[in-house]
Structures are given as C-alpha cells and as structure tokens.
C-alpha positions in Angstrom: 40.0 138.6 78.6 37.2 140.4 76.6 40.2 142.9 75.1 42.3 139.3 74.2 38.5 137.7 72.6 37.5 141.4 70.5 41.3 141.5 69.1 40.9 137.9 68.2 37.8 138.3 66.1 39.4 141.5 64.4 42.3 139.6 63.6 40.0 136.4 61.7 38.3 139.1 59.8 40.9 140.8 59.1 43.2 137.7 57.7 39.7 136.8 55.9 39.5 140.8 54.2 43.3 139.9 53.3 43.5 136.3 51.6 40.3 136.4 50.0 42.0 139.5 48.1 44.6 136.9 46.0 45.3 134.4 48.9 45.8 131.1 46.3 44.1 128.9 48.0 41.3 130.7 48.8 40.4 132.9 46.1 37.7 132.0 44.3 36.5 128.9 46.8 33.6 129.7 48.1 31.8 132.5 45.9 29.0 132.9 48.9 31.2 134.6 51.1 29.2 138.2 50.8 25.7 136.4 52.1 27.7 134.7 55.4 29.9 137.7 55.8 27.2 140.0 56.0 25.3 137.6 58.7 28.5 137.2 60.5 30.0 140.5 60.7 26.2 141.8 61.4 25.8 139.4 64.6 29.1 140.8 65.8 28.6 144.5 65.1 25.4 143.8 66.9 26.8 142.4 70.1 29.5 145.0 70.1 26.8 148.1 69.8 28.3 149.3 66.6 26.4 151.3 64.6 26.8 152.5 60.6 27.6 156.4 60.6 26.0 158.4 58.2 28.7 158.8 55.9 29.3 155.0 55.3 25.9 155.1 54.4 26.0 157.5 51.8 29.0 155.9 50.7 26.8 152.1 50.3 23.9 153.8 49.0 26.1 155.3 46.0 27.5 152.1 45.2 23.7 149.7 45.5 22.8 153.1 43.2 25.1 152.8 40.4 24.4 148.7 40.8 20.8 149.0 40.1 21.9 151.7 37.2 23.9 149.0 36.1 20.8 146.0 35.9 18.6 148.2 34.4 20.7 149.2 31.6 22.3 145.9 31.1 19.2 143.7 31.8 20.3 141.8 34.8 17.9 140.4 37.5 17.6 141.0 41.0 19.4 138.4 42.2 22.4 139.5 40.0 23.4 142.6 42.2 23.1 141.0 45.5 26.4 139.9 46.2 27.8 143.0 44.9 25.7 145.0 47.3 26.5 142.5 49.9 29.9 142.5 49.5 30.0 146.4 50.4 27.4 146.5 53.1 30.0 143.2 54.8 33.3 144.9 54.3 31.5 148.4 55.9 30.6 146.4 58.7 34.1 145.0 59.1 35.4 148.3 58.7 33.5 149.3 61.9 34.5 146.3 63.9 38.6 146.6 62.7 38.7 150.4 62.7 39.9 151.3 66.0 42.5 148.7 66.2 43.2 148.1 62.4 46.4 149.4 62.5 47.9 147.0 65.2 46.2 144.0 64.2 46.9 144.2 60.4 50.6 145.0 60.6 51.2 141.8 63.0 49.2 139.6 60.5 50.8 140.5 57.6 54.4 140.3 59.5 53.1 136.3 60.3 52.7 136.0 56.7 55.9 137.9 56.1 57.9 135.7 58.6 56.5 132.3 57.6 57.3 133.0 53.6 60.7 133.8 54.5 61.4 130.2 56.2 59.9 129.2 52.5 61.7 131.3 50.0 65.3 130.3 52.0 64.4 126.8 51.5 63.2 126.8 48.0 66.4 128.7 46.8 68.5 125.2 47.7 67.5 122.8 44.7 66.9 120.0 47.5 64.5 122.2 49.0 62.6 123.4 46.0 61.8 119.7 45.0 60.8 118.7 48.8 58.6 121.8 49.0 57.3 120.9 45.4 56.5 117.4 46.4 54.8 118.3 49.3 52.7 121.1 47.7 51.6 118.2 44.7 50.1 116.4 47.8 47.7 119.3 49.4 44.6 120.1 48.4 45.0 123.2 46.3 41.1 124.8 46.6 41.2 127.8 45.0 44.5 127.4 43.3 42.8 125.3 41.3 40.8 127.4 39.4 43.9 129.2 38.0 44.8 126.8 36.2 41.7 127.3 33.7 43.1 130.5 33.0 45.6 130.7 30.3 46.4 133.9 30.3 47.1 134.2 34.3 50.5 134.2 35.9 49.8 131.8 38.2 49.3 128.8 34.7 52.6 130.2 33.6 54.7 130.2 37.0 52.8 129.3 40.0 51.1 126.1 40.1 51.4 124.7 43.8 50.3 126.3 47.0 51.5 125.6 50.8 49.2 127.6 51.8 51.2 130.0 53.1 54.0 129.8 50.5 53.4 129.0 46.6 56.0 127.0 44.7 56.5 127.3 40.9 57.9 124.4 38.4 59.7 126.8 36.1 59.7 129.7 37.8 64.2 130.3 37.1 63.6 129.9 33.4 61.7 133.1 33.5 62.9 135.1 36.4 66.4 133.5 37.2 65.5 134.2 40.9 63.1 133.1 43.3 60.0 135.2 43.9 58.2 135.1 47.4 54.7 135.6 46.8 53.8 134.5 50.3 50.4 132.9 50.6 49.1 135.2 47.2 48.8 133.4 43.6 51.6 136.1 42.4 53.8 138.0 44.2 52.5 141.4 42.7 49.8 140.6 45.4 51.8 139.8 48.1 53.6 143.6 47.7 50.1 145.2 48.2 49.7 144.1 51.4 53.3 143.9 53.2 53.8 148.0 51.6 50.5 148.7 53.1 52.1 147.5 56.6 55.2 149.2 56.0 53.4 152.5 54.9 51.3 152.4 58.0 54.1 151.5 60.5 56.1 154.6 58.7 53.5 157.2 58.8 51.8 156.2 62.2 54.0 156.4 65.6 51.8 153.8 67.5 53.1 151.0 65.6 56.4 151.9 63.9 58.1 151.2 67.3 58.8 147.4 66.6 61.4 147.7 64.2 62.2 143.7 63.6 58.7 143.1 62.7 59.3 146.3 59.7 62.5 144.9 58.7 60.8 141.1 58.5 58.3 143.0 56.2 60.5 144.9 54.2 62.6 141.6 53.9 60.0 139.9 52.7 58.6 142.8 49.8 62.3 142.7 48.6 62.1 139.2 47.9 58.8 139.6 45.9 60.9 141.0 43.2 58.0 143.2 42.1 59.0 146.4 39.7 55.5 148.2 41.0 56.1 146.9 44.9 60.0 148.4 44.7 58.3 151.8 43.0 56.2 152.2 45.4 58.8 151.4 48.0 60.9 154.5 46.5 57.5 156.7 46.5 57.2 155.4 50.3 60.7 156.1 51.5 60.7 159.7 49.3 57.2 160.5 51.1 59.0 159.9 54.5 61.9 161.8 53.7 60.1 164.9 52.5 57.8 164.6 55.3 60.8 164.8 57.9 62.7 167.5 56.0 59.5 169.3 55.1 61.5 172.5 57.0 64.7 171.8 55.7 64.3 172.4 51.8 67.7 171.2 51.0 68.2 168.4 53.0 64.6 166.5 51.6 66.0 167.1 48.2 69.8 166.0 48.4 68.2 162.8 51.2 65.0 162.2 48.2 67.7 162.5 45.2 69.7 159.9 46.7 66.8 158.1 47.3 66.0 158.0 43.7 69.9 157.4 42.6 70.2 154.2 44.5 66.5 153.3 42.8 67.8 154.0 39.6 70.7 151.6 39.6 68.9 148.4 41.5 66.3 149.3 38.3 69.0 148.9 36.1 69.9 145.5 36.7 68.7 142.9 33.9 66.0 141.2 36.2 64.0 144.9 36.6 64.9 146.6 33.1 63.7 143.3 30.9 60.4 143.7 32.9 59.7 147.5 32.1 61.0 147.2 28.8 58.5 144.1 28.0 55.9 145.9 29.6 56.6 148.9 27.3 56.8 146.7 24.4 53.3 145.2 24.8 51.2 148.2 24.8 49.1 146.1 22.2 48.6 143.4 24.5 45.5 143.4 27.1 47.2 141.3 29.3 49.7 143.4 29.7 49.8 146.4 32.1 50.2 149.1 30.0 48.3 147.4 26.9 45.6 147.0 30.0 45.0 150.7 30.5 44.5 151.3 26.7 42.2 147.9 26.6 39.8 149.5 29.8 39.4 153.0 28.3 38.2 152.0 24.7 35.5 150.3 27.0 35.3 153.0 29.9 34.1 155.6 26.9 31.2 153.5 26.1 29.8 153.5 30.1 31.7 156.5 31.8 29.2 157.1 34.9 28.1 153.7 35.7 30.8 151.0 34.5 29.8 147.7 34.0 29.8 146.3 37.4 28.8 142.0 36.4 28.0 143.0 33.1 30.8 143.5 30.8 30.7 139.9 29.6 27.0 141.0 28.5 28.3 144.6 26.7 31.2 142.7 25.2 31.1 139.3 25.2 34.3 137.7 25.7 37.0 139.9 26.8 40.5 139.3 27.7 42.5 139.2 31.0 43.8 142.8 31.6 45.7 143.6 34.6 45.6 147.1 35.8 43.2 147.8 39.2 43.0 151.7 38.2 41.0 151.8 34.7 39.7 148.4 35.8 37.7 150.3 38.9 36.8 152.7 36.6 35.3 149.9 33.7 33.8 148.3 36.7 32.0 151.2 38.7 32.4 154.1 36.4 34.6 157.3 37.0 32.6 159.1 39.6 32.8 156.3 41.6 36.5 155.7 40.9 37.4 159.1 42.3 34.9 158.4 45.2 37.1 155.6 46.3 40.2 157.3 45.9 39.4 160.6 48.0 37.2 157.6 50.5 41.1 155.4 50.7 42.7 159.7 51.8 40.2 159.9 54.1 41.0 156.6 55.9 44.5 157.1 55.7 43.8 160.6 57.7 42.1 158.4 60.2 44.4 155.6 60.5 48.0 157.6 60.4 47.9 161.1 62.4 45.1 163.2 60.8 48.3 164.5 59.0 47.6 165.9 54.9 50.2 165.4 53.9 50.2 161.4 54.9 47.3 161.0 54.2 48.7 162.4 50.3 51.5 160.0 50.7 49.3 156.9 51.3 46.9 157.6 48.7 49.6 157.8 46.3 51.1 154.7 47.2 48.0 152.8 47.4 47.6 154.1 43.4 51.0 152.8 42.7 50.4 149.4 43.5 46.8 149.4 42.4 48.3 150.2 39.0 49.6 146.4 38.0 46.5 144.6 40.0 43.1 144.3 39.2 42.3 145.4 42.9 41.3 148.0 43.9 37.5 146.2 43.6 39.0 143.2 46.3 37.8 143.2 49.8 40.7 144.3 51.0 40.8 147.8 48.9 36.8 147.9 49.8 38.1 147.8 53.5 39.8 151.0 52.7 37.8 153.0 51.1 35.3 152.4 54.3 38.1 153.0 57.6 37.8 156.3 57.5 35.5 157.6 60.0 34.7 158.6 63.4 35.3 156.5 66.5 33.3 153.9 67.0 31.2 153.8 70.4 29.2 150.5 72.7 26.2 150.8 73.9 27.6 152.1 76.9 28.7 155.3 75.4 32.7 154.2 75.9 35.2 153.1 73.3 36.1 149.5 72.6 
C-alpha cells in the first residue's frame, strides 16, 4: 500500500514535469507554479527523508549564481530571479523524489499519452471525425491554449488551435501538411517527439523496462504519426546507437545493420512531406523563426553575454525580439555557454544513472537528447531541468534503506 501511494505521487509529479513542458492546455496557466512546487515537492521530500546531495547543490548554487550575475548586470530586482531560482531548487527536489523509479513511471505515462492520442489521430483522419472532434474541442475550456493564440508567429496560431486535452485538433492543418499530425496532449507535435523518444530511448538502453514490448511499439506508433523531421532523426540516431552498441564486437555487422539503417532513412526522407520541410528550413536561414535562421538569430546575441546569458532579461538588452526556435543556442542566450555545457555533461551523467552506468549509452542519450533539443526551445523546460538533475546517487529514508 505505501509502495502503490509513493509510485502514485511520482507519477502526478512526474505528468506535471511533462505537460508543463508544451502540454497546450497547461502551458503558460498558472505562472506560480515554481513558489507551490517548491512547497509541495519540499513537504514530500521531507516526509520521505530525502536529502539534497552535494552535487545537486553545486549544481543549484551555479545556476542562483549566474542569476544574480544576471540582475546585477541587467538591473533587475530581487523579486525578478525568484522563480527562476525556484524553478531549479523544485525540479531538484523532484528529481530526488522520481529518481529511483523514473524510469518505470515515466515510460508508462508517456505510453497513456501515447495510447490515448492514437484513438484521436484514427478518428480525426475520417472527415466525420475531424469535425466531431473539432466541435467538441470549440466547447472546452482551452486554458493555456489560449495564450497561443496571441502569438503570431507560433505554430500552434497557424495549425493548432483546439485542445482535447489530451489530443489537439487543427482547422487547416491538410492544407499545410496533407497528413494528420499527432501532437498528443503538446501545442505542436515537435513536442510531443521529445518525450515519447525519450521513452523509447530509455526502454532501448535500459533492460528493466524494455521488456514490455506493446507498450514500445504504442510509443513508436505514436512518434511516427508526429510526422516530425527532428523526432524521425533522432529515431535513426537512436536505432544506429543501438545497433552499434550490440555489434560493438562485430565491426562489420554494426556497419552493413547501421548503413541499412541509414538507407531506409534516406528514402522515407525523400518523400515530398519530409524533403519540402528541410528544404524550407534551409531556405529560411534569414528567418528567426525558423530553425536554422534561429541558430544564427541566438549567436549574434550569445557574443554580446557569453558567460552569463540573459536569463529574464533579453527583452531588457534587446527590446523586442522575435520568436526563434532552436532549444541549443537558445540555452546558451539564456544561461550562457558554461552553463550550457554544464547541462549537457549534467543530462550524460543522468543517463549513466538511469540506463546501465554504460559510456557508451550514456553517449547515445546525450546525443539524442541534443537532436531533439535542436528544433525546441527546451532544453530550459522542467522537463529538460529534470534531466540535468537525475543523475546521482541513490537516494536513502531516514531509516537508512531505499524507497
């Protein structure tokens, strides 16, 4: 009974990390969350005997560091950097709580989502399903979706108006993409790819969990119905990863199994829905908002405050800047470079903890977590905060005995 009541607090915290990472209608409603998480997560830690270890400490105190660096140079006020620090000292404290049985519990929430958006996208290819779901959508309270709608610039004004919560329906989402994308209960379905190749890398790389094969194959489902050109790279840096990992003494086989690998890749890349995407992409390196354009728009800024970023501030340095979607340079505009290559070697250190202390994984999953950070601004979302803080040692009650 205690087990069942600890697993279901990890798994609301957990689905709370997640959708307050892109979830539509939750993102952006309520901006106090860092204040109550903090209080919540810090009750719980409490009961449970949990305690901070020194290298999440060092890791917080770098970050409130570089935030105060980042008020005095920019002239902000106190209250300005509390929610940032806030944020960081909650998610640590979730990262404690989740760590032992992360693995387990994230993998069977995002197959829930993964299952549930499938029911969804199968309806909403029928025409008579696509207006039912529409019309129901119209009727719900939207919340966060909402605010998407002030921003012109954002995919979800273009495509993606109506949420179900668990399942967002577009008005003219055919004229631009011919095909249905599932972007599950995330405002775009570039979001939803973060999280269900996450699950897939961990049940891959990690034996304790990549027994139940229907619940992969209901994730994997689900990522190829995203349609997503960085989701299905990092789905061919995935499967290559796992294929050099089991041939890693066989030479020959991991190259003619990877080159195959890639082959196959090459051709579903090839067809007009995937090429017209790179090849705008590539076309729009002038363009902030696109992801590319993005990279160039960050670094022009990134010179200017190398070691600290901007953190709340870049409004102040710049005044109005434009939507630019690409989570790498954007971590680095945010918190500065050091910090930037803090995070990544902190997301290789949790993936040693999580998978099987293996370098080569742990390699793997950094890589991929790069990949899809690439075409999203987040790697500076809870959920990416979460992993930057797993890694660590094993987390012990007041008893002295695991939990």
């Amino acid at each position: 009974m205690i087990l069942k009541k600890r697993l279901f607090t990890e798994y609301c915290l957990l689905i709370f990390v997640v959708l307050w990472s892109g979830g539509s209608f939750t993102y952006g409603t309520f901006i106090g969350w860092p204040y109550v998480m903090t209080v919540v997560a810090g009750i719980i830690a409490f009961q449970r005997g949990i305690k901070i270890g020194i290298h999440t400490w060092l890791v917080i105190g770098l970050f409130t560091m570089v935030t105060f660096a980042q008020m005095l140079v920019f002239g902000g006020g106190l209250t300005s950097i509390a929610a940032p620090i806030l944020t960081i000292v909650s998610i640590a404290l979730i990262a404690n709580i989740v760590r032992l049985n992360f693995s387990y519990v994230f993998v069977r929430i995002v197959a829930f989502f993964a299952l549930i958006s499938l029911v969804f996208w199968l309806i909403d290819l029928i025409p008579e399903g696509h207006y039912r779901l529409l019309l129901i959508a119209k009727r719900l309270p939207q919340f966060g979706a909402a605010n998407f709608e002030k921003m012109d610039e954002s995919s979800w004004a273009n495509f993606q108006r109506y949420t179900l919560y668990f399942y967002n329906v577009a008005e003219s989402e055919e004229e631009l993409y011919r095909w249905v994308r599932n972007s599950g209960p995330f405002f775009e379905p570039g979001r939803f790819t973060i999280v269900l190749t996450t699950a897939m890398a961990i049940m891959l790389f990690n034996k304790e969990v990549k027994k139940n094969k229907s619940l992969f194959y209901v994730i994997l489902l689900a990522n190829i119905t995203t349609f997503s050109t960085t989701g299905y790279y990092a789905m061919l840096v995935l499967f290559v990863c796992l294929i050099l990992s089991y041939y890693r003494h066989h030479p020959i086989k991991a190259i003619i199994s990877s080159s195959l690998i890639i082959i196959v890749a090459y051709y579903i890349l090839q067809t007009d829905f995937m090429s017209d995407k790179v090849v705008t992409a590539l076309e729009s390196t002038d363009k902030s908002n696109s992801r590319f354009g993005a990279m160039l728009y960050h670094w022009s800024q990134i010179v200017r405050s190398p070691l600290i970023g901007y953190g709340n501030y870049l409004s102040y340095a710049f005044g109005e800047t434009e939507l630019s979607p690409c989570g790498i340079t954007e971590m680095m505009r945010r918190w500065g470079i050091p910090l930037f290559v803090l995070c990544v070697c902190q997301i290789y250190r949790s993936a040693k903890t999580l998978l099987r202390n293996d370098r080569f994984f742990g390699i793997s999953f950094t890589l991929i977590m790069l990949v899809l950070a690439y075409s999203q601004t987040i790697m500076s979302a809870p959920f990416f905060y979460l992993l930057y803080l797993l890694g660590g040692k094993t987390i012990l009650n007041n008893d002295g005995k695991k939990i």
